[in-house]
Residue, then its C-alpha position, 0 to 999 in steps of 0.5 A: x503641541x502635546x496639549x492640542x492632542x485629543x487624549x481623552x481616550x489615553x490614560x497618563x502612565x508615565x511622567x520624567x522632566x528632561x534636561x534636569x541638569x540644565x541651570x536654567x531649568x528645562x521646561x520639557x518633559x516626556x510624557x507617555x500615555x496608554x490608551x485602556x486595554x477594555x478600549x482597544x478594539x483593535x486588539x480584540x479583533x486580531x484574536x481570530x487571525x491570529x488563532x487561525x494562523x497558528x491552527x493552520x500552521x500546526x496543521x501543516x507541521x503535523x503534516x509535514x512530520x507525518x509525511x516525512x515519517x511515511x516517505x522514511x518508512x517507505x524508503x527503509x522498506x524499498x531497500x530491506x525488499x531489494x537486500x531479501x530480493x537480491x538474496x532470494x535470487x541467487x537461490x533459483x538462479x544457483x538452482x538453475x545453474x546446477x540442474x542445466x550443468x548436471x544435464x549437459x554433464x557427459x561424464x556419467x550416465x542419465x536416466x529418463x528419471x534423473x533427466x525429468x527431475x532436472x527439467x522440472x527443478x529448471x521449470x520450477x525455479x523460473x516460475x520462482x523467478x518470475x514470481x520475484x520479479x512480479x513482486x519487484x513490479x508490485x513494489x515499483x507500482x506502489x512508488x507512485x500514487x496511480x499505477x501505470x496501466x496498459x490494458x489490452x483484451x484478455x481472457x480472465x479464465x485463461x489468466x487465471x489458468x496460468x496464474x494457478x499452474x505457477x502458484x500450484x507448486x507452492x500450494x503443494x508444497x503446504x500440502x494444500x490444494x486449489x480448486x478453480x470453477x471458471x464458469x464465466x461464460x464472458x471473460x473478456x476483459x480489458x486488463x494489464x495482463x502482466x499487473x492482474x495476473x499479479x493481483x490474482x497471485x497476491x490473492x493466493x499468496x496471501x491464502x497461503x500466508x494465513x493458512x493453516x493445515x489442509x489448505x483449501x484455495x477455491x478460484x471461481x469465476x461467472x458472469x453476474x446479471x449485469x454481464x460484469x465478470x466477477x472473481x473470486x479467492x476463497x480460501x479456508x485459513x485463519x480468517x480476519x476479524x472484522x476490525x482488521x478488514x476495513x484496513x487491510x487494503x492500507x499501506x504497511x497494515x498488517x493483520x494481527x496473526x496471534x499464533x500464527x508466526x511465521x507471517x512475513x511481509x510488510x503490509x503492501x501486498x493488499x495494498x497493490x493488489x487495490x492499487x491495480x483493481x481502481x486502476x481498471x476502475x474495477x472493484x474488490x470486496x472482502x468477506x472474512x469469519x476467523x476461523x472460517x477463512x476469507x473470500x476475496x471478490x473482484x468485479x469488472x466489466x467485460x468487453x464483447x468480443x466474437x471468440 
């Protein structure tokens, strides 16, 4: 019964008769009551949650958009790499092909100096082979967060020795020259061979990228006063300015290179070359004055090991 209700806490809003065509009148009547907004706690405290909910879900739709966009990014990118890497391919492997079927050719006479040039286009063309796969293995390391690493004890100076002699021909080709000052009296280290030889390419490569005429690229290694080895890459290019170099080991970044525009690349060389340093728990710095060049500087622990 309506009139046993407590509505001393409601405001009375609304009042309609029911069964008004009755002819012997009708005694109902609908009554609708609402209880004041300023006495409504319950209301005022369901503000937070709510607020709070629909922070938190924007939270996650931005995120989610932004992670759809980078994953799309990257997937555009994978397959612009594996359309230019199937293209520079077939360049060496052409090369090579013609050089081997013009020294097996009978047909007409050789020189030693004609033989020399063939067999040094065959050697040049594989190193650029090797060098396409390597950076088809930077890519495939950049497609999950942590680099799968195999280490085993390496010679850092010897490494770099190698390296240097694969990238030696391209420097040339700039018309640069590269320096190597492997002082480091330990350079043992527990490394993925195959990853950072790969890293000290990139460092180079990307020497070259940002270089300018007479190019100086000065490798050098030594033991600092806690037996680490340390690495370095100097080069004397165009420099980064110092608000680029806190972003330069970021995914897709590129520097601004101004005049400089025949840069290509998608911003992920720097990116695996940190990859691959956290990954042997190493760590690498950057020091740069445009203009002046850039020094990049590795430094990892060595192993003892009798040589």
């Amino acid at each position: 019964d309506i009139d046993k209700r407590d509505l001393s806490l409601y405001i009375l809003n609304y009042t309609q008769s029911l069964f008004t065509y009755d002819r012997y009148g009708s005694p109902y009547e609908l009554n609708i009551y609402f209880r004041p907004l300023e006495k409504t706690k319950s209301v005022h405290s369901l503000i937070l949650p709510i607020l709070l909910s629909s922070i938190l879900l924007l939270i996650v739709a931005v995120s989610a958009i932004l992670r759809s966009f980078k994953q799309r990014q990257l997937s555009q990118i994978r397959i612009d790499f594996t359309n230019n890497l199937t293209h520079e391919l077939k360049t060496p492997v052409a090369n090579i092909s013609l050089a081997t079927q013009m020294l097996c050719d009978t047909s007409f006479t050789q020189t030693e100096e004609s033989r020399n040039a063939r067999y040094r286009i065959i050697l040049e063309e594989t190193e650029r082979l090797k060098m396409l796969i390597d950076r088809a293995l930077t890519t495939s390391a950049l497609n999950s967060e942590k680099a799968y690493i195999r280490p085993t004890e390496e010679n850092i100076n010897t490494l770099i020795t190698k390296a240097v002699k694969i990238f030696a021909f391209k420097v040339e080709h700039q018309q640069g020259k590269i320096v190597t000052q492997l002082n480091a009296e330990n350079a043992w280290c527990l490394v993925d061979k195959s990853h950072f030889e790969n890293v000290i390419i990139n460092l180079m490569e990307n020497a070259v990228k940002y270089s300018r005429e007479n190019l100086l690229l000065e490798i050098s290694t030594y033991n600092d006063d806690k037996n680490n080895l340390v690495i370095t890459v100097a080069d004397n290019g165009i420099g980064i300015k110092k608000e680029h170099l806190k972003h330069i080991f970021k995914r897709f970044y590129r520097v601004p290179t101004g005049n400089v525009h025949n840069v290509k690349g998608h911003g992920l060389g720097l990116a695996y070359v940190k990859q691959i340093i956290d990954g042997h728990h190493a760590q690498i710095d950057v020091e740069s004055e445009p203009g002046l060049g850039t020094t990049f500087t590795i430094t990892i622990s060595t192993i003892n090991k009798d040589i």
